[in-house]
C-alpha positions as CSV (number, residue, x, y, z in Angstrom):
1,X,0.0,0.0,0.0
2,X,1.1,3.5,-0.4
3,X,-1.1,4.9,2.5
4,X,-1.5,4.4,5.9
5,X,-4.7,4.1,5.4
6,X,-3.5,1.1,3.3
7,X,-2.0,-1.4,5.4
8,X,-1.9,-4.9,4.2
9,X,-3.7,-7.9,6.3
10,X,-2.2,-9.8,8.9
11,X,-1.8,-13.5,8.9
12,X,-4.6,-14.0,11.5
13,X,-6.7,-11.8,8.2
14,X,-4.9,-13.7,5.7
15,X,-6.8,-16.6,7.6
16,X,-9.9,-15.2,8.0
17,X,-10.4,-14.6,4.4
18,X,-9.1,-18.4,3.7
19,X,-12.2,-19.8,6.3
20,X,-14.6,-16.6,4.6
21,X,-13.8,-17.8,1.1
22,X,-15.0,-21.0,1.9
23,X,-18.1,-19.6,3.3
24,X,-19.5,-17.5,0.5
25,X,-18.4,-20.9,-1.1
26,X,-20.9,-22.6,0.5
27,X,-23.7,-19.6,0.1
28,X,-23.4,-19.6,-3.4
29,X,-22.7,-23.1,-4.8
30,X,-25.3,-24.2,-7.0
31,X,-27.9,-27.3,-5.5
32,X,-29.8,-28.1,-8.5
33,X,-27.8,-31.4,-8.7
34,X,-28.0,-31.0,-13.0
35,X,-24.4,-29.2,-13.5
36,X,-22.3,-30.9,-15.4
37,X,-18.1,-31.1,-14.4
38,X,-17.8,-28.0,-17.1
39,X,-20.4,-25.9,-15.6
40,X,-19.9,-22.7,-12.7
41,X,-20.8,-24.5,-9.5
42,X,-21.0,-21.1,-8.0
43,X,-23.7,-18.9,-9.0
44,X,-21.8,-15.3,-9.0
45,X,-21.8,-13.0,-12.1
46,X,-19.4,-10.6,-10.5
47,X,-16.9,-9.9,-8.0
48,X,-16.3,-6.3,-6.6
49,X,-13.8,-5.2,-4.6
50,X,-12.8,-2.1,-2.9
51,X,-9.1,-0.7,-4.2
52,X,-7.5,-0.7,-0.7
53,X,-4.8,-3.4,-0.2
54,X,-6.3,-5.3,2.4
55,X,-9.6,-6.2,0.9
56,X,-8.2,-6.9,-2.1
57,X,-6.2,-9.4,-0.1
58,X,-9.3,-10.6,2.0
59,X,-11.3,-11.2,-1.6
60,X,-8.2,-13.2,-3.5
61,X,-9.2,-16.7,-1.9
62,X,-12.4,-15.9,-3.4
63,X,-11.7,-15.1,-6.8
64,X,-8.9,-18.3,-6.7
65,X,-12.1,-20.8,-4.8
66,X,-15.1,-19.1,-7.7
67,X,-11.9,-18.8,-10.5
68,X,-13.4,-15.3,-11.2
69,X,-11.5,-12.4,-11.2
70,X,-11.5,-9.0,-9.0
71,X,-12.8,-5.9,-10.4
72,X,-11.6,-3.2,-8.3
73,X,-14.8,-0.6,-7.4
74,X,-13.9,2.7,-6.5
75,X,-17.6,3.0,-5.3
76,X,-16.7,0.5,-2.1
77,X,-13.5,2.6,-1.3
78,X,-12.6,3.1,2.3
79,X,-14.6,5.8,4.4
80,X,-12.2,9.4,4.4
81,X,-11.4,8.1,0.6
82,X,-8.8,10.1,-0.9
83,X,-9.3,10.3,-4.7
84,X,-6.7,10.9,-6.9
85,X,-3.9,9.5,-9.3
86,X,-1.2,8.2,-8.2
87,X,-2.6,7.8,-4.1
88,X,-3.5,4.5,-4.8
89,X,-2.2,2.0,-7.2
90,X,-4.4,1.7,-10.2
91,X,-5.8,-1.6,-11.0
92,X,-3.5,-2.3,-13.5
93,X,-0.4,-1.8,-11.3
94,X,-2.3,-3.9,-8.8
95,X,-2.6,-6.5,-11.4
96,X,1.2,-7.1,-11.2
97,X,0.8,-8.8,-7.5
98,X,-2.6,-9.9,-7.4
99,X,-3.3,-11.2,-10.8
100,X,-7.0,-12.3,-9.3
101,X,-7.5,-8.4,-10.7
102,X,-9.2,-7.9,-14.0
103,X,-7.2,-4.7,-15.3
104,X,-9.9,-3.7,-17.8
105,X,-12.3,-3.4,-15.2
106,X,-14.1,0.2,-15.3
107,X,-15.2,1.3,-12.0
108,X,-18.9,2.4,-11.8
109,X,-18.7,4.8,-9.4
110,X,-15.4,7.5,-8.6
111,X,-15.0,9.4,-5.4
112,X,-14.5,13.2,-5.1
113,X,-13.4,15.0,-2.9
114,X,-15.2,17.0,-0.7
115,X,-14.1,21.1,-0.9
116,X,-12.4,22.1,2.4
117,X,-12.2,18.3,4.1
118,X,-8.6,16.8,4.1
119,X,-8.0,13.0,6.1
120,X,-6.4,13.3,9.5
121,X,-4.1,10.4,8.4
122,X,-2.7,11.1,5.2
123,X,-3.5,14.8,4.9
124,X,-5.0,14.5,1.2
125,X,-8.3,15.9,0.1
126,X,-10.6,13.1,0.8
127,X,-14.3,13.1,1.2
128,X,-16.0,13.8,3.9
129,X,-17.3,11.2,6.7
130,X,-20.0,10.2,6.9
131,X,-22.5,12.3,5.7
132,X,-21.2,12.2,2.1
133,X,-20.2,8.7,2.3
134,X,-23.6,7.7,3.0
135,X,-24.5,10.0,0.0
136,X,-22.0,7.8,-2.1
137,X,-23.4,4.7,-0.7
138,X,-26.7,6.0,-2.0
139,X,-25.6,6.5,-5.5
140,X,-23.6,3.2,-5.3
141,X,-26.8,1.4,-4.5
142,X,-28.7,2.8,-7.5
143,X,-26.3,1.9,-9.8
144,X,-25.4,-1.5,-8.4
145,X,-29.8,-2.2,-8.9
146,X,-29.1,-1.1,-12.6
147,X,-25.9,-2.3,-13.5
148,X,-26.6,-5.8,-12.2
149,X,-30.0,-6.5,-12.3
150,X,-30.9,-9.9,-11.4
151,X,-27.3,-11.2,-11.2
152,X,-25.6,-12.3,-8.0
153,X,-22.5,-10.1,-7.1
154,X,-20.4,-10.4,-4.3
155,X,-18.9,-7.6,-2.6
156,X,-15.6,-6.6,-1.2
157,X,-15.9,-3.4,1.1
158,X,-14.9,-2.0,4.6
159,X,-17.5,-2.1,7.9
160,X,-18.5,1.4,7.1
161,X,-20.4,-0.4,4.2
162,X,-23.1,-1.4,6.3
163,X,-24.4,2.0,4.9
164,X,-24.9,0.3,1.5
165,X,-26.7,-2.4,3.8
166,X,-29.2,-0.2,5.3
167,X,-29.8,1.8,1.7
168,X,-30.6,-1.6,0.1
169,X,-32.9,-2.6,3.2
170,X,-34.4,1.1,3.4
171,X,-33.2,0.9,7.0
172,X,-31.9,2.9,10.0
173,X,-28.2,2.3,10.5
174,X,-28.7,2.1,14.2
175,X,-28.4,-1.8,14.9
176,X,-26.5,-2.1,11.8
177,X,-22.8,-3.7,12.7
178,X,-19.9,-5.2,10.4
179,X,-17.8,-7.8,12.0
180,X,-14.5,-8.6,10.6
181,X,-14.9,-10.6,7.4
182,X,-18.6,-10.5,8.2
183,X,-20.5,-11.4,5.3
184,X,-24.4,-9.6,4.9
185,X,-26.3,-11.3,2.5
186,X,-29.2,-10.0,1.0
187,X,-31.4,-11.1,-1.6
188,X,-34.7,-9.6,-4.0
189,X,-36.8,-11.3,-6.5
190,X,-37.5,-8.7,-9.3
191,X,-38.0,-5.6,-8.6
192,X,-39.3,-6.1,-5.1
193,X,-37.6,-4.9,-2.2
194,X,-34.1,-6.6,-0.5
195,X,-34.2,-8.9,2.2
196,X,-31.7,-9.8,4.5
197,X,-31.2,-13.7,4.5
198,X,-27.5,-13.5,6.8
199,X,-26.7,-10.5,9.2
200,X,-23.0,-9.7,8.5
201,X,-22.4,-8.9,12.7
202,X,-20.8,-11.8,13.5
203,X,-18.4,-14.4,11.9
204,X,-18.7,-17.1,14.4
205,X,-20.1,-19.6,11.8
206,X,-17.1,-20.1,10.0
207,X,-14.4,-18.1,11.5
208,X,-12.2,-19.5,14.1
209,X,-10.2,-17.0,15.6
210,X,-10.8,-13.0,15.9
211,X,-8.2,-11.0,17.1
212,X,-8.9,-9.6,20.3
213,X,-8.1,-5.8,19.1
214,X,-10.7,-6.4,16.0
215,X,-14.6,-6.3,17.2
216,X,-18.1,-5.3,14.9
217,X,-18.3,-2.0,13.7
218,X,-21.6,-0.1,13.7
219,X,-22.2,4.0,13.2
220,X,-22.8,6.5,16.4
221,X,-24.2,9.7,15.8
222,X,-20.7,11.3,16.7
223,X,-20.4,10.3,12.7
224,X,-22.8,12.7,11.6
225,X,-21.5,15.9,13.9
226,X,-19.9,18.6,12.5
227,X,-16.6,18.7,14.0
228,X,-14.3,21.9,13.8
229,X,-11.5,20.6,12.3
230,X,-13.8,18.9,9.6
231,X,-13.2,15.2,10.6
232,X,-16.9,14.3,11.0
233,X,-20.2,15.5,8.6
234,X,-23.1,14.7,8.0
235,X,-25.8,16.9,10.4
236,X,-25.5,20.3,8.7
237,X,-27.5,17.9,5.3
238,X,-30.2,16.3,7.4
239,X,-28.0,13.0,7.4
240,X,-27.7,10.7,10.8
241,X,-28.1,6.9,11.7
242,X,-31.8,7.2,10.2
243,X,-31.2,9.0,7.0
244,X,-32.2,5.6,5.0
245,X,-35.2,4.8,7.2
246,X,-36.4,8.1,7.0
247,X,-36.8,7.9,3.1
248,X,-38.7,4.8,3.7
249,X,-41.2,6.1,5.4
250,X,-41.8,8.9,3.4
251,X,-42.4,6.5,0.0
């Protein structure tokens, strides 16, 4: 990585996604008992990964277990992203370690900056947290629906993405909590609305060891306050933990 914000797994994670591959293995192998030796066993159109190191590393068992490649989203980047060439690898420079990456992959969605807010980690422009995050999540959603409609796509992210979660589910983000290498599973027939089928807040089914500095993520509403140095956002736009719920109701 070329960030701090960029760090690469540890081996306990390097485990993790080992015993996590094997899961989503197991969610989305085929049962009809008619494939043939030739055919996908494993009913996935797509695989999309955020473009930070470490998830890229969590999804590579994946890709290798479903033999399907990595696109790298830019929409499922890291909360505080910090757009730009050159902070992050591209894909294609990516590609030379992990080549589970499809190069030719175009991202649906691109971050931008927000004017005035800058990471308290790296100092770059980034966007701001979590108000507009939850914004992109928003926009990510609708063109995920579009993009992908009726296909099964599995998603590589951060546990800030629970926001995606609760704009899928039309929820509050209150109860809403990522464990590590927790996997959320959700499911829709048509155009009818998502339902959750597997709550990504724990990883106790499949994952044998957490590391005891590691624990589910959820939002607070300290997220949404507007700080004076600019590190949090969200309240000064009418957005907080029920932003998604409250467009629910007023369908």
């Amino acid at each position: 990585g070329a960030l701090i914000t960029d760090p690469p797994l540890s081996a306990l994670g390097h485990r993790q996604a080992r015993e996590t591959a094997d899961q989503l293995g197991r969610i989305t192998k085929t049962n009809d008992g008619e494939s043939s030796a030739s055919d996908n066993l494993h009913h996935v159109d797509k695989i999309l990964v955020s473009p930070y190191l470490r998830v890229i590393q969590t999804a590579c068992p994946t890709s290798n277990a479903l033999g399907m490649p990595l696109s790298i989203e830019n929409g499922l980047s890291e909360a505080h992203a910090t757009p730009g060439d050159g902070v992050l690898p591209s894909p294609k420079e990516r590609f030379a370690y992990f080549p589970q990456i499809d190069p030719n992959h175009t991202s649906l969605l691109n971050v931008q900056p927000t004017p005035g807010h800058i990471c308290p980690k790296t100092g770059f422009p980034c966007e701001a947290f979590a108000g507009k995050y939850c914004q992109r999540m928003e926009r990510f959603a609708t063109i995920l629906e579009r993009t992908y409609h009726g296909k099964t796509i599995v998603l590589f992210s951060h546990a800030a993405s629970v926001a995606l979660v609760a704009t899928l589910l039309k929820c509050s983000m209150r109860t809403l909590k990522f464990a590590p290498c927790g996997i959320y599973h959700l499911e829709r027939i048509n155009d009818g609305s998502w339902t959750l089928v597997q709550n990504g807040a724990s990883n106790d089914e499949y994952v044998k060891e957490n590391s005891p500095t590691t624990f589910p993520w959820g939002f607070g509403e300290k997220y949404f306050e507007e700080g004076t140095e600019k590190n949090y956002f969200g309240s000064s736009e009418g957005i907080g933990l029920d932003y998604f719920g409250d467009k629910e109701s007023k369908l």
